[in-house]
C-alpha positions in Angstrom: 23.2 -92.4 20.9 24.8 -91.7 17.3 28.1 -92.5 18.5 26.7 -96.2 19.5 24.8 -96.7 16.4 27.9 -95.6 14.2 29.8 -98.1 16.0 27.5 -101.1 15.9 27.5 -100.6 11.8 30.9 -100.5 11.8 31.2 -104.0 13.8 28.3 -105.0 11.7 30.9 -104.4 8.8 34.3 -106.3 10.2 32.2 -109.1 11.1 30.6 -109.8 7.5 33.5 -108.2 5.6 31.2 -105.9 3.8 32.6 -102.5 3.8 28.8 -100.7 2.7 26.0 -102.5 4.4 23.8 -100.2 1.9 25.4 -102.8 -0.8 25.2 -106.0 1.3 24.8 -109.1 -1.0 21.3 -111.1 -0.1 22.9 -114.5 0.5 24.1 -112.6 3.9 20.4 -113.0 5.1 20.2 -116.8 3.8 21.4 -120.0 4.8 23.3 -121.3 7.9 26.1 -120.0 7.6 28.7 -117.9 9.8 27.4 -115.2 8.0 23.6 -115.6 9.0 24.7 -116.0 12.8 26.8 -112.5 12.8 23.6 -110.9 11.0 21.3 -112.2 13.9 23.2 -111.1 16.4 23.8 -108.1 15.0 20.0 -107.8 14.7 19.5 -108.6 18.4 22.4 -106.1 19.7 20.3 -103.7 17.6 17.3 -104.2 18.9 18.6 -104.0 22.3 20.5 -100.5 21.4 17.2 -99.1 20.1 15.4 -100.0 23.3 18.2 -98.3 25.3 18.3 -95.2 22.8 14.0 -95.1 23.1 14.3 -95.3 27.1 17.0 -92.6 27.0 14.7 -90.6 24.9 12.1 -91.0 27.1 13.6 -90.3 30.3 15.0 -86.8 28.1 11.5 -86.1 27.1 10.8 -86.1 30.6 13.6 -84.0 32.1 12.9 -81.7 29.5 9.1 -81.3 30.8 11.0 -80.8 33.9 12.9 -78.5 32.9 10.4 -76.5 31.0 7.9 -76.5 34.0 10.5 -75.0 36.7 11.4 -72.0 33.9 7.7 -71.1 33.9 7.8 -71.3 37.5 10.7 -69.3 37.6 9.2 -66.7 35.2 6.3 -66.4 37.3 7.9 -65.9 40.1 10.1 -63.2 38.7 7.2 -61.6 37.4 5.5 -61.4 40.5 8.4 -60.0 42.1 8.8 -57.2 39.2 4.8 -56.6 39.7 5.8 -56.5 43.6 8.8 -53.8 43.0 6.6 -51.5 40.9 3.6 -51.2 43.5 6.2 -50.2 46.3 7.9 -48.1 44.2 4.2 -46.7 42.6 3.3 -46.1 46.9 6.6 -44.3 47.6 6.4 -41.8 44.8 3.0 -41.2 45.9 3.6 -40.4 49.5 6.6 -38.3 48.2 4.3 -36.3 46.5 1.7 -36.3 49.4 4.1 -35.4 51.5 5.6 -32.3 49.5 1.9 -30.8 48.0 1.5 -31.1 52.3 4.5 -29.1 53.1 3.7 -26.8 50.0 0.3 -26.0 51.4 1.3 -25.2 54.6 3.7 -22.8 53.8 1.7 -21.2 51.5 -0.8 -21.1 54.6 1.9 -19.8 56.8 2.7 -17.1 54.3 -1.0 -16.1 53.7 -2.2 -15.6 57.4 1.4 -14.3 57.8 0.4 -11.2 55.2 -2.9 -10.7 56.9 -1.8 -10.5 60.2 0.3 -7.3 59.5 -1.9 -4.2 59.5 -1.2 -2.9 56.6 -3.4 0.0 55.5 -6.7 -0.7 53.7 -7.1 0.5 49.7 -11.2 1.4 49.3 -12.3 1.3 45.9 -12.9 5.2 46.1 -8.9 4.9 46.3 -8.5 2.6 42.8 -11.2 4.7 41.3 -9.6 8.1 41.8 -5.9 6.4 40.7 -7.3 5.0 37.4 -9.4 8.4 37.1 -6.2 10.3 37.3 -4.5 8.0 35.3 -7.1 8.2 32.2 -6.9 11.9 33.1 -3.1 12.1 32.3 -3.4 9.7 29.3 -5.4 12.3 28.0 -4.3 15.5 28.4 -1.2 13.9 27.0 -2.7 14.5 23.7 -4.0 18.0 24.2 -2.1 21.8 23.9 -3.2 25.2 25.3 -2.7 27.8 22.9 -2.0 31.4 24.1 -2.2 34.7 22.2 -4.6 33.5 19.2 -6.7 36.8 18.2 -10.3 35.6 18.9 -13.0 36.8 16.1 -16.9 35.8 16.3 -16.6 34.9 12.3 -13.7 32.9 12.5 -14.0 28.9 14.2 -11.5 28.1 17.3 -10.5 25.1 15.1 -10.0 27.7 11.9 -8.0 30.0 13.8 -5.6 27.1 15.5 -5.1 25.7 11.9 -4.1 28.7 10.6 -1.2 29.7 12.7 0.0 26.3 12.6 0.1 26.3 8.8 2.2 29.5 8.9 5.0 27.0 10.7 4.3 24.5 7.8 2.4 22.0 10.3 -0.6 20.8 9.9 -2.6 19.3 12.8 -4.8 16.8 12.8 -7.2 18.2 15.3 -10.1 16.2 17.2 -11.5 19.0 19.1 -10.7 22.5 20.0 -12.5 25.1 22.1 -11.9 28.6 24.0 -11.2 28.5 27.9 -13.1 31.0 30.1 -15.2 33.6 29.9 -15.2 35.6 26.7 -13.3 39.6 27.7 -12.8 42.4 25.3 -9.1 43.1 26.2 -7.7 39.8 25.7 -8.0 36.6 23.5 -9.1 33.4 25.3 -6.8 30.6 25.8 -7.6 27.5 23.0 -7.7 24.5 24.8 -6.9 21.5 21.5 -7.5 18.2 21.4 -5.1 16.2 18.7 -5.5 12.7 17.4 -2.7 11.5 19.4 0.3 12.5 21.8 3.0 12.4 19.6 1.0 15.2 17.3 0.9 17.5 20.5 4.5 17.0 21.4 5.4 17.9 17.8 3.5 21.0 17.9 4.8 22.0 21.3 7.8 21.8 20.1 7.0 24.6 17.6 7.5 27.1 19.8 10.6 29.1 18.2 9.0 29.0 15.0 6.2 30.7 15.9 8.5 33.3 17.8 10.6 33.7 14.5 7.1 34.6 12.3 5.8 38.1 12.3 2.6 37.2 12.2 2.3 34.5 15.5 5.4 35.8 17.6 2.5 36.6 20.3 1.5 32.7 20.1 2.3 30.5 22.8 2.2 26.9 23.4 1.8 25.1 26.4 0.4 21.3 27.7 -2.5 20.7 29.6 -1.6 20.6 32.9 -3.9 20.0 36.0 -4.5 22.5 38.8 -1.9 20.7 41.0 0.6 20.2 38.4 0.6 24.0 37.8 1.3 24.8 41.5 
């Protein structure tokens, strides 16, 4: 369309022999001469190209409505088949899953009656409660020590007496309870059964042993751990 216009300015030009039509004297548009005839036809070829440049506009306008309204359809169609894509894709992932937590289950299943079908040997709580019983029982005689060859004296304390040969070592224990073992006899001293704050204190005294050999005064003490009945066997 600018291509025709150009030219018909440019014929416009040749025919009145004025180079710039934007400068074009005004006796052009007067009189009866040759002049006036080329301007007239010149209008009329005009006219004609701006009908054909307003139809081709028009028919444009419309192919670009066209145009516009098969890319939305297109667009909706794609999106539909995106939407469509997802949902199969969303139900396959969840069957996958079904399908697995299913085979999970049923092994688990499987293994649990597979467990309880063996006959293996029934633990009664009486059973638990003696094994943490002994347990507790161990944890704490692991703090305790059984003293041998302490002189016993009415006047003087368990706890006084076990402090005392200790401190002729150069230990000092940190004692949470002490007491004599047995029945009290006139030709020997009772056992002292000592109860320490903690198990590392009674393997640190038990390990005093050759000290209290190497001292006049408690080469007759001995130390021992608290041992059960069956330990002692």
């Amino acid at each position: 369309v600018l291509f025709d216009v150009s030219t018909m300015l440019h014929k416009f030009s040749l025919r009145t022999k004025c180079p710039d039509i934007t400068k074009m004297p005004q006796d052009v548009f007067t009189g009866t001469d040759y002049k006036t005839e080329v301007v007239s036809m010149w209008f009329v070829e005009t006219l004609q190209q701006l009908k054909l440049c307003y139809d081709t506009l028009r028919m444009s306008t419309g192919k670009i409505d066209q145009l516009k309204g098969e890319v939305i359809s297109l667009q909706k169609d794609e999106l539909q088949n995106q939407r469509r894509q997802f949902c199969e894709s969303q139900s396959e992932t969840v069957n996958n899953i079904q399908t697995t937590l299913k085979s999970e289950l049923k092994s688990y299943s499987d293994a649990v009656a597979s467990t309880f079908s063996t006959r293996a040997p029934i633990v009664s709580a009486q059973d638990i409660a003696a094994v943490v019983e002994n347990v507790v029982k161990t944890e704490d005689r692991s703090k305790n020590i059984i003293l041998f060859g302490v002189d016993e004296d009415e006047n003087v304390e368990a706890e006084k007496a076990v402090v005392d040969v200790f401190n002729n070592v150069g230990e000092k224990p940190h004692i949470s309870y002490c007491e004599r073992l047995g029945r009290k006899c006139t030709d020997r001293a009772r056992p002292i059964k000592v109860c320490l704050t903690n198990g590392d204190a009674a393997v640190r005294l038990r390990n005093c042993g050759k000290k209290l050999r190497d001292n006049p005064s408690t080469r007759r003490v001995f130390v021992a751990p608290d041992l059960t009945h069956e330990e002692r066997a």
